[in-house]
C-alpha positions in Angstrom: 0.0 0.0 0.0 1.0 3.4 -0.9 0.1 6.3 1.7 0.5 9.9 1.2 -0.6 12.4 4.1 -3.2 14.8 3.0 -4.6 16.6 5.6 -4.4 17.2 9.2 -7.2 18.3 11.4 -7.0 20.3 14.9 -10.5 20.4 16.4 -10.6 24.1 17.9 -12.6 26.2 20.1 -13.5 29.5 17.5 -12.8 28.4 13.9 -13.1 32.1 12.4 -10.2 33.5 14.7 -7.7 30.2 14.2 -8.5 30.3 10.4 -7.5 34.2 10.1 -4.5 33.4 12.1 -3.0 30.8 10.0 -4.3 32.9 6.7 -3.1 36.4 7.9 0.1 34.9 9.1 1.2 32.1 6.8 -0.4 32.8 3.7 -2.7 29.6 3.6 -5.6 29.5 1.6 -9.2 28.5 2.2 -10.9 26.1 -0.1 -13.5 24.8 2.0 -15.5 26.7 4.7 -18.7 26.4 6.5 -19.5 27.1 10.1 -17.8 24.1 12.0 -15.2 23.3 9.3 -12.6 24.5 7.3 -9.8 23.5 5.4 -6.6 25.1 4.3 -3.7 24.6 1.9 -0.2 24.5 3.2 1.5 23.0 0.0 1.6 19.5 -0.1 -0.8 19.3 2.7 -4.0 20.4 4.0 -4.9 22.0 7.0 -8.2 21.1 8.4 -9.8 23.3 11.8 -13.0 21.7 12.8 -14.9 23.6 15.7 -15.4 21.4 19.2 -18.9 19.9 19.3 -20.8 22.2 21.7 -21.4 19.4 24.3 -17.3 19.3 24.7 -17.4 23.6 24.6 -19.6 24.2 27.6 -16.9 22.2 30.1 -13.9 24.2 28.9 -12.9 27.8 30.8 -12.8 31.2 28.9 -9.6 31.8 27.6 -8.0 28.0 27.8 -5.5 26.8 25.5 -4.9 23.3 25.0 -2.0 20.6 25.9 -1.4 18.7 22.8 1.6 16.7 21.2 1.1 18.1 17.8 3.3 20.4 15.9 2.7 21.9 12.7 6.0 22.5 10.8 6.0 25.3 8.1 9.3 25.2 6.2 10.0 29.2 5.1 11.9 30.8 2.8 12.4 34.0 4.5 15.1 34.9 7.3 14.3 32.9 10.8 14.8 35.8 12.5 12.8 38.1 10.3 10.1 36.2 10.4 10.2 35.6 14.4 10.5 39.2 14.6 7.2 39.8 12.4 5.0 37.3 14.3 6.4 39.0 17.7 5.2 42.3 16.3 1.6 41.2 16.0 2.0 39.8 20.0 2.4 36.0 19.2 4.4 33.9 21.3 7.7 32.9 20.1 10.5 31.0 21.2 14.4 31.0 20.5 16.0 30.6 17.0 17.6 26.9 18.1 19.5 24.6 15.7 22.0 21.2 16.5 24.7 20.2 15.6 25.3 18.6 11.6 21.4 20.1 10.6 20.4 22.0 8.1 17.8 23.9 9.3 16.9 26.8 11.8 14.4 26.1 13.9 11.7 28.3 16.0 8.6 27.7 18.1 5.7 29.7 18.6 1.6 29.1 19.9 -1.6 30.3 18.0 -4.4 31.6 20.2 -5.6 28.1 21.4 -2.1 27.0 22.5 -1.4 24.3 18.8 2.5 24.7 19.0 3.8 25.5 15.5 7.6 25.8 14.5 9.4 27.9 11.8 12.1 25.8 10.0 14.3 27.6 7.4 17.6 26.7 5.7 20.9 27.5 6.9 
């Protein structure tokens, strides 16, 4: 069998204000949307956000953000540290530029507004 990933999905607390982050900030765009689903392209894959059933909504707190062991991985093309410094600027949480040693690639962390963890990864 032959497998090729298409899509991932992170269910989400408020779709409109996740979708406008990843579009405003990445560049992704929408090619399906309705009110508890939509999905977005990231290249080779798609990014899907559908919205937490309302019977799961009404036990989480105002303002949580959620402990997962996901990351999304968007390989850039622009400096690492420009483009740490331009997500900072709009008040998103960023970590340190890291690499190790005999790779390839900087690397750098950050959250959207529901806590999904999301790393920069650019060429040396």
């Amino acid at each position: 069998m032959n497998v090729k990933l298409n899509s991932i999905i992170l269910y989400v607390q408020d779709i409109e204000q996740l979708k406008n982050f990843y579009v405003e900030n990445f560049n992704l765009k929408v090619i399906e949307e309705d009110s508890i689903w939509v999905l977005m392209n990231a290249g080779d894959v798609n990014i899907g956000l559908h919205k937490i059933g309302d019977e799961y909504l009404k036990k989480i707190e105002s303002g949580y953000q959620f402990d997962n062991n996901t990351k999304l991985v968007f390989e850039i093309d622009l400096n690492i540290e420009a483009a740490r410094n331009k997500l900072r600027s709009r008040n998103i949480q960023m970590r340190e530029i890291k690499t190790f040693e005999n790779y390839d690639f900087w690397l750098c962390d950050g959250t959207d507004p529901e806590g999904n963890v999301f790393q920069l990864k650019c060429r040396k």
